[in-house]
ChimeraX commands (.cxc) that place a marker at each C-alpha (Angstrom):
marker #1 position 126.53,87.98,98.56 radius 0.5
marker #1 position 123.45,87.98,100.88 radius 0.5
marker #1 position 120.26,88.14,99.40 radius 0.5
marker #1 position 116.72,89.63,100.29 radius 0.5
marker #1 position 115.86,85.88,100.96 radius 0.5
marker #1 position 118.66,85.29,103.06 radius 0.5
marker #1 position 117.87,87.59,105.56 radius 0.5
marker #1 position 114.15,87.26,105.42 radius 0.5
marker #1 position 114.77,83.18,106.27 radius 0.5
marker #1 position 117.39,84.46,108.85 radius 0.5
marker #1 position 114.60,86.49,110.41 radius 0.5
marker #1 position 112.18,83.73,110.42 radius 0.5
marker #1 position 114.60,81.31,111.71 radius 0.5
marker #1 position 114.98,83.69,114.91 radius 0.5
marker #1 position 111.52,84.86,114.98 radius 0.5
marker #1 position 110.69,80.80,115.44 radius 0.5
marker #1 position 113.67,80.21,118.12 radius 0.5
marker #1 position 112.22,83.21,120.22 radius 0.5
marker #1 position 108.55,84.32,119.41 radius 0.5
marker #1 position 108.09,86.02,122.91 radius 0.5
marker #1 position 111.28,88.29,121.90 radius 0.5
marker #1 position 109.43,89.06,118.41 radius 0.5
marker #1 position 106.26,89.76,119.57 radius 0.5
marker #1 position 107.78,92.54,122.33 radius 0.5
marker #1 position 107.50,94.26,119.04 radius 0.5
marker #1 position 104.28,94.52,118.88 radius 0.5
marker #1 position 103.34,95.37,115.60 radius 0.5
marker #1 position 103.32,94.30,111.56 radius 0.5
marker #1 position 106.23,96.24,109.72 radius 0.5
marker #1 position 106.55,96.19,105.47 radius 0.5
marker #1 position 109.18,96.44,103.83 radius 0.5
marker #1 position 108.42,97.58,100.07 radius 0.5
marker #1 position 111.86,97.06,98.34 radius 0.5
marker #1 position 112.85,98.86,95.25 radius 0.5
marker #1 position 115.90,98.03,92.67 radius 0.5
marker #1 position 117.67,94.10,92.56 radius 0.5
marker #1 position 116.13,91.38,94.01 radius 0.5
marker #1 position 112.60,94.00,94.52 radius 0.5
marker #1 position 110.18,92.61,96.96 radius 0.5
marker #1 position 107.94,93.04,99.38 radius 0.5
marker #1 position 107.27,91.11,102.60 radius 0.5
marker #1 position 106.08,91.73,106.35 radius 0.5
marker #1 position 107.43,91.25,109.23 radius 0.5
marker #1 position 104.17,90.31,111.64 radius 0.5
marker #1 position 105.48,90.67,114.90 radius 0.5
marker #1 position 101.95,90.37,117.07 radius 0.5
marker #1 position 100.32,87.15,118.26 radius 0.5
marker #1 position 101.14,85.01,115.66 radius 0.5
marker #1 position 104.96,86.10,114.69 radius 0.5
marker #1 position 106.13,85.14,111.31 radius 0.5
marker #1 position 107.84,86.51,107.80 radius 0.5
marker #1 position 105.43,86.52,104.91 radius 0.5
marker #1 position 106.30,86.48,101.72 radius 0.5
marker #1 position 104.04,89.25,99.76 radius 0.5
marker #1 position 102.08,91.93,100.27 radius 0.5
marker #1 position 99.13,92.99,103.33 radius 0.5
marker #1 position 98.45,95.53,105.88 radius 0.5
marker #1 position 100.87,96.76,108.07 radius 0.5
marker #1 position 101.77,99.15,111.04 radius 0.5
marker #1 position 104.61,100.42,109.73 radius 0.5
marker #1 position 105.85,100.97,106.05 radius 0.5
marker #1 position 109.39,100.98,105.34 radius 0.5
marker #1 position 110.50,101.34,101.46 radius 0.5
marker #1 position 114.21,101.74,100.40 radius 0.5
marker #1 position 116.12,99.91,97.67 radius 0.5
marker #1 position 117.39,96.83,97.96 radius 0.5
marker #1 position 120.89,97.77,98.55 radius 0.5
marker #1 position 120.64,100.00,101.35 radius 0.5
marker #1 position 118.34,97.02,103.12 radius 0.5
marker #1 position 121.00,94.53,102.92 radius 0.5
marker #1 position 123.75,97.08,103.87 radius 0.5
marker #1 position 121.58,98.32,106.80 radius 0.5
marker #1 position 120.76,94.86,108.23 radius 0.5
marker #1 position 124.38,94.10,107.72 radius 0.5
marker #1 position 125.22,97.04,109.99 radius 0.5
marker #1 position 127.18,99.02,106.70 radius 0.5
marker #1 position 124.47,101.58,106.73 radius 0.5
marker #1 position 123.21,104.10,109.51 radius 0.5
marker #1 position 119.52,104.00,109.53 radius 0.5
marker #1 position 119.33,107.68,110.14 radius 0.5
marker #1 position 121.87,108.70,107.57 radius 0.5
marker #1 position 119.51,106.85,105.11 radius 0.5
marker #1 position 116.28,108.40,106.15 radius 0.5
marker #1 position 118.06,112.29,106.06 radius 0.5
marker #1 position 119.26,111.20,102.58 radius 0.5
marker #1 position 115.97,110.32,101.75 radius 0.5
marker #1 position 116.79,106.59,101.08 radius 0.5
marker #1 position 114.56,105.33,103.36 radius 0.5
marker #1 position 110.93,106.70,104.54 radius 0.5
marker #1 position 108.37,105.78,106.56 radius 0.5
marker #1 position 104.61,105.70,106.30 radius 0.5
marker #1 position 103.08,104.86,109.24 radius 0.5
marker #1 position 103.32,104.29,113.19 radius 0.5
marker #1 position 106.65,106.09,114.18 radius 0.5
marker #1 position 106.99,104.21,117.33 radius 0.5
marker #1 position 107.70,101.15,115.68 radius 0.5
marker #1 position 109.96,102.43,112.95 radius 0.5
marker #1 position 112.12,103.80,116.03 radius 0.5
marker #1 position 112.29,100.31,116.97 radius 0.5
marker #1 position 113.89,99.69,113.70 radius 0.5
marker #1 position 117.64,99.54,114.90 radius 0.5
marker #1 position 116.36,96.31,116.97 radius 0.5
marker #1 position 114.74,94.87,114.42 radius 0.5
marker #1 position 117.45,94.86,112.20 radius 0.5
marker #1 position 119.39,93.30,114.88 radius 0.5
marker #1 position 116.98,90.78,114.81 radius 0.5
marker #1 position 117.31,90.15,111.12 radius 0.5
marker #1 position 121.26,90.65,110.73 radius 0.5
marker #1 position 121.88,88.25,113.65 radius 0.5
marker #1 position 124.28,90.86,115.35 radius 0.5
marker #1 position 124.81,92.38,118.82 radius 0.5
marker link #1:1,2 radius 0.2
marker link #1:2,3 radius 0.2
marker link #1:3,4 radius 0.2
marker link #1:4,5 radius 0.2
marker link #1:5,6 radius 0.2
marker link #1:6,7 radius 0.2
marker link #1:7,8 radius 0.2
marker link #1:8,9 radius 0.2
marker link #1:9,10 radius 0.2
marker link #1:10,11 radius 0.2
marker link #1:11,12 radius 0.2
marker link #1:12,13 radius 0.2
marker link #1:13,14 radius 0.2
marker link #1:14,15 radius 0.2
marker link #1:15,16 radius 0.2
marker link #1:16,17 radius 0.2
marker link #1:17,18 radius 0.2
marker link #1:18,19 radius 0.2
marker link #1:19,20 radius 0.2
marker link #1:20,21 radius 0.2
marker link #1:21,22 radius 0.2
marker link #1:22,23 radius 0.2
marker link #1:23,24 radius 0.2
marker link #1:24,25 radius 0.2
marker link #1:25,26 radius 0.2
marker link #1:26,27 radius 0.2
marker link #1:27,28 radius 0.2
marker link #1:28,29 radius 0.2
marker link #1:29,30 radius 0.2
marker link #1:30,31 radius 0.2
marker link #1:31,32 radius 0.2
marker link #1:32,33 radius 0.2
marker link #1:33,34 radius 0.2
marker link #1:34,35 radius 0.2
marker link #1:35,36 radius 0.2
marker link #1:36,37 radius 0.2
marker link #1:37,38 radius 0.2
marker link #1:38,39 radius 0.2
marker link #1:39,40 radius 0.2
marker link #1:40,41 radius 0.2
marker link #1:41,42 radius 0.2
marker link #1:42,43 radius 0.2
marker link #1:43,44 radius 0.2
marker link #1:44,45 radius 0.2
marker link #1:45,46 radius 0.2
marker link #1:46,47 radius 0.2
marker link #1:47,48 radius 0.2
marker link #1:48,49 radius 0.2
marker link #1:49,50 radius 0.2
marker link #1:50,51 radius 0.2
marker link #1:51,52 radius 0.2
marker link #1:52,53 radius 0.2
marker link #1:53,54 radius 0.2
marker link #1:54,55 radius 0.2
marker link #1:55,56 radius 0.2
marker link #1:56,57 radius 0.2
marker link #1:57,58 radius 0.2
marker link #1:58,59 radius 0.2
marker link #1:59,60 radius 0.2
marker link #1:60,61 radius 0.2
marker link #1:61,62 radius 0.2
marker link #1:62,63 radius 0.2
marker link #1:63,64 radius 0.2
marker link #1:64,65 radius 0.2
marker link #1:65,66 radius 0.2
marker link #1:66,67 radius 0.2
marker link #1:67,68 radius 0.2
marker link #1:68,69 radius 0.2
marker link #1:69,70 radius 0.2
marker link #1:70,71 radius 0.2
marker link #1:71,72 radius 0.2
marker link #1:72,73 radius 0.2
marker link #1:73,74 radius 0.2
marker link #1:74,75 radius 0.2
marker link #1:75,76 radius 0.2
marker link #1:76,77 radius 0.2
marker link #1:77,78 radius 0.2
marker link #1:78,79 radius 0.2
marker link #1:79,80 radius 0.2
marker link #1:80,81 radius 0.2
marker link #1:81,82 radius 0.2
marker link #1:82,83 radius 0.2
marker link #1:83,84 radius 0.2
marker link #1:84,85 radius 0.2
marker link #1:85,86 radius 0.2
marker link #1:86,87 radius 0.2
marker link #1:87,88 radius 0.2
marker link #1:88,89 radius 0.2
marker link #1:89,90 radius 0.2
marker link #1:90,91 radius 0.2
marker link #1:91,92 radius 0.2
marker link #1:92,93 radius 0.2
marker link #1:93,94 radius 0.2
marker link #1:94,95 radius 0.2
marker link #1:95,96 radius 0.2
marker link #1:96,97 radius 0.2
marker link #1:97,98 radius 0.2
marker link #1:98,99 radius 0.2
marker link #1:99,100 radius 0.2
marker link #1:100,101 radius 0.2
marker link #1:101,102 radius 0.2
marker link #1:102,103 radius 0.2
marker link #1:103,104 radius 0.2
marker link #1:104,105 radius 0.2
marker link #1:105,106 radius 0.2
marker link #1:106,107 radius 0.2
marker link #1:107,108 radius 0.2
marker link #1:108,109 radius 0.2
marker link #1:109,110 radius 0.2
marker link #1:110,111 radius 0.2
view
């Protein structure tokens, strides 16, 4: 089963083979994870583009459970169908979070 973790190093691993491609982004996204395997990290996607492990500022808030992550990085879950269920909000700048759908590309290693 994939974890938080999983992904997160999967998301590092391509933010490090293509930084120019994460930093298009332009912008520091946090994901505040509720439910198994809680956490929260960043995704820093500016000059200097990495995954940290933790807490900081950020651009863009995004908190859902843990479930509904994995499932929507996976491509199982419709990004939009979670936010009208109210499974996933957003605090923050709205132009990122519409760049969400790439960013979980990113992260789930999918086309």
């Amino acid at each position: 089963m994939t974890t938080v973790k999983d992904l997160m190093d999967r998301a590092a691993t391509m933010i490090d083979e293509n930084p120019d491609a994460a930093r298009e982004f332009g912008g520091v996204y946090k994901f505040e994870l509720d439910g198994d395997d809680a956490r929260t990290f960043l995704v820093d996607l500016t000059d200097n583009p990495r995954v940290i492990d933790g807490d900081g500022d950020a651009h863009c808030i995004i908190r859902m459970e843990t479930r509904d992550f994995i499932a929507l990085v996976e491509g199982r879950a419709d990004r939009r169908a979670l936010f009208f269920m109210g499974r996933l909000s957003v605090e923050g700048d709205w132009a990122l979070a519409m760049k969400l759908k790439s960013l979980d590309e990113l992260m789930g290693d999918r086309k």
